[in-house]
C-alpha positions in Angstrom: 5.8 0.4 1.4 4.1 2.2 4.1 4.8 2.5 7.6 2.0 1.9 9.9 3.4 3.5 12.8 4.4 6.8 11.3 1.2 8.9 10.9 3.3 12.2 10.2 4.9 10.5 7.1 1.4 9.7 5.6 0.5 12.5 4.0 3.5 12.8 2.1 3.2 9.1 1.2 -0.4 10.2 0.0 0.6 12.7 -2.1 3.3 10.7 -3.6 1.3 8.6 -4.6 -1.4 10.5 -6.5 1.0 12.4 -7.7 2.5 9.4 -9.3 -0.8 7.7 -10.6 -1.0 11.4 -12.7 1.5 9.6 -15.0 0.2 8.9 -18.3 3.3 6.0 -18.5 1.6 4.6 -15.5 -2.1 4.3 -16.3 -2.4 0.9 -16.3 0.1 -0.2 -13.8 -1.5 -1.7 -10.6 -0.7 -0.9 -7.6 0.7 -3.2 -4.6 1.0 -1.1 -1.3 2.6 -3.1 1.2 2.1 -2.3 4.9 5.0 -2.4 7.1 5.4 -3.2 10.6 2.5 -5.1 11.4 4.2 -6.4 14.4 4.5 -3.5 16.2 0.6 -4.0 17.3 0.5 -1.7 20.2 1.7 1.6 17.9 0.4 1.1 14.5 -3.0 2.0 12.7 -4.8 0.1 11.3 -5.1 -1.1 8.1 -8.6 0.9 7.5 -7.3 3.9 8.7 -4.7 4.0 6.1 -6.9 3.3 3.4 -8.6 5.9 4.2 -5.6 8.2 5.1 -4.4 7.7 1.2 -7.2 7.8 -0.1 -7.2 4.2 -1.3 -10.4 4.3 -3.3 -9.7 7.3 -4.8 -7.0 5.3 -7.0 -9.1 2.0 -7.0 -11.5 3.8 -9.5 -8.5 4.1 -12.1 -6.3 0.6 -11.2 -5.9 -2.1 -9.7 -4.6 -1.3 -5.7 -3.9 -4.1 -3.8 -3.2 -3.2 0.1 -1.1 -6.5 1.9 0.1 -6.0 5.3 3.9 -7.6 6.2 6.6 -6.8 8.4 10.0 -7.0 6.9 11.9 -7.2 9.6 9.9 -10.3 10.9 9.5 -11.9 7.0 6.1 -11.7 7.4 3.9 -11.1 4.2 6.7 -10.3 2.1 6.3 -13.2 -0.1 2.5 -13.3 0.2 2.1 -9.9 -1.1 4.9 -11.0 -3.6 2.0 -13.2 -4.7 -0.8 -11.7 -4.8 0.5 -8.9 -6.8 2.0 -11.8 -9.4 -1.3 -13.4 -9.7 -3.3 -10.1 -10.2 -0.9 -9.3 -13.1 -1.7 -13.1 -14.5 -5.6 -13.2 -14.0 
């Protein structure tokens, strides 16, 4: 879960995560990052610029990464994302 109003807090959520995809237990496991906080339009970035930010593509090479945009506190996209990772794993 990533918060898409909180651009100090992104690098550390980038390096988390490559620092997690270095797991050998993990190499296989896809990835589901869920973008929180949609709703607060006027302060977030944008979906793109996150991507970008962690280096998205980077991991894509290696797994399966699936970016969904929700906001939790407005139930929006939860269960979507829910979804689409469930039906990745499936396919």
């Amino acid at each position: 879960m990533v918060d898409c109003t909180d651009k100090e807090r992104l690098p550390k959520a980038k390096n988390e995560l490559h620092r997690i995809s270095q797991d050998p237990a993990l190499a296989n496991v896809p990835y589901m990052i869920m973008i929180n906080k949609i709703d607060l339009a006027d302060k977030r970035m944008s979906t793109d610029e996150i991507r970008s930010k962690l280096e998205i593509d980077t991991l894509a090479s290696e797994r399966i990464v699936l970016v969904h945009e929700c906001s939790a506190l407005a139930n929006i996209g939860l269960w979507e994302g829910l979804g689409v990772i469930v039906t990745t794993i499936l396919e």
